[in-house]
C-alpha positions as CSV (number, residue, x, y, z in Angstrom):
1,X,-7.3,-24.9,10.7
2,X,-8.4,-21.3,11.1
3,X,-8.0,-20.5,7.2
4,X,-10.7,-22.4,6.3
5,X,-14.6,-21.4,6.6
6,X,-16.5,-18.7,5.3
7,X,-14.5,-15.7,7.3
8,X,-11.1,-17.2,5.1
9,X,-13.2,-17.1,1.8
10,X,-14.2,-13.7,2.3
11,X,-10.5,-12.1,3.5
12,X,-8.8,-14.1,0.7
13,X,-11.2,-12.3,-2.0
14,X,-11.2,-9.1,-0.2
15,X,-7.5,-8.9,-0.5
16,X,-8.1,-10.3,-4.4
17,X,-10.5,-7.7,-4.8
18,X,-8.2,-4.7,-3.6
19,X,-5.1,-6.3,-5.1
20,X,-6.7,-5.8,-8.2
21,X,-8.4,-2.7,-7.6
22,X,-7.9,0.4,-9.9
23,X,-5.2,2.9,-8.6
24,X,-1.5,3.1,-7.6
25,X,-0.4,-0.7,-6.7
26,X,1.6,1.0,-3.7
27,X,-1.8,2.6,-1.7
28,X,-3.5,-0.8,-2.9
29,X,-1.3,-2.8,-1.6
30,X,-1.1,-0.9,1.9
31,X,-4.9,-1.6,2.1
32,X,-4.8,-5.2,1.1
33,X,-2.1,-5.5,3.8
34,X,-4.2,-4.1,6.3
35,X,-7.3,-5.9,5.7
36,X,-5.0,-9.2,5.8
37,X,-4.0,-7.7,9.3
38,X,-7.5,-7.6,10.6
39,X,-8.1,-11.0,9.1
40,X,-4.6,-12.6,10.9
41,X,-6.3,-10.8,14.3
42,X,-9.9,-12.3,14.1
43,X,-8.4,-15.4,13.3
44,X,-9.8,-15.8,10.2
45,X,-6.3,-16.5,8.4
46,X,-3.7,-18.3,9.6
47,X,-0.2,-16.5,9.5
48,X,2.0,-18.6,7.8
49,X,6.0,-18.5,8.1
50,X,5.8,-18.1,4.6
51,X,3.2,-15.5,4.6
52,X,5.4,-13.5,7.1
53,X,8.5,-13.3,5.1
54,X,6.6,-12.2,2.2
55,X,5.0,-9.5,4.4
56,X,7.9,-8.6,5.4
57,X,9.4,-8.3,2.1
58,X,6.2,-6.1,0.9
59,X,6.6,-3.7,4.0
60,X,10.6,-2.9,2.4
61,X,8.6,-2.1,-0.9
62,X,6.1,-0.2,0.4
63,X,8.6,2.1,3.1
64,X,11.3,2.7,-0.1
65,X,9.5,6.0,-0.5
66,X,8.8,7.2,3.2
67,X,12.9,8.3,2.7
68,X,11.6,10.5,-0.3
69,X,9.8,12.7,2.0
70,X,6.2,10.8,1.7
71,X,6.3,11.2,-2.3
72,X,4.5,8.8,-4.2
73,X,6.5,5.9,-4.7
74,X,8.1,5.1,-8.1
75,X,7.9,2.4,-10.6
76,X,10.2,0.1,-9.2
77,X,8.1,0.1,-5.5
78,X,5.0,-0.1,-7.1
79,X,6.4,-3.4,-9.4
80,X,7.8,-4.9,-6.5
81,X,4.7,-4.6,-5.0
82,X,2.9,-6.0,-7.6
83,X,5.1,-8.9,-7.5
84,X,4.7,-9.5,-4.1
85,X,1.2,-8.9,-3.7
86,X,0.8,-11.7,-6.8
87,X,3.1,-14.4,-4.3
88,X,0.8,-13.5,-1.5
89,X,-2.1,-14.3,-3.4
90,X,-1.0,-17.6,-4.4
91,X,0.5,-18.2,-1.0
92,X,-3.1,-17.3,0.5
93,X,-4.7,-20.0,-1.8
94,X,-2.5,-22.6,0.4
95,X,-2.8,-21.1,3.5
């Protein structure tokens, strides 16, 4: 199974690491996502149907405030992100 193996260790804590990083959950999330991106494309993650949806449901999150003009998103972006982020985590654990 591809998500197995040093390369899946190291893009599971990388997206730990900036999950939990310091900073608007919003922009950390939009990194985490694109280092999960890069990891899906080298193979060293498998994309799960599960994984999808929940991708899916972080990019809604993070384009709610690309309709404000490009303003920094508010509170209730940033928690869903949070929240999302957290289910992607755990989902990453299994994958």
């Amino acid at each position: 199974m591809a998500s197995r193996g040093p390369a899946a260790a190291a893009a599971r804590t990388a997206f730990r690491e900036q999950a939990d990083a310091k900073g608007h959950a919003v922009e950390n999330a939009r990194l985490a996502v694109a280092g999960l991106e890069t990891a899906f494309g080298m193979g060293a993650l498998e994309r799960t149907p599960a994984l999808s949806m929940m991708l899916a449901d972080l990019a809604v999150a993070l384009d709610a405030g690309d309709a404000d003009g490009g303003e920094k998103l508010g509170g209730k972006s940033a928690e869903a992100a949070r929240f999302i982020m957290r289910a992607i985590g755990r989902e990453l654990e299994r994958a």
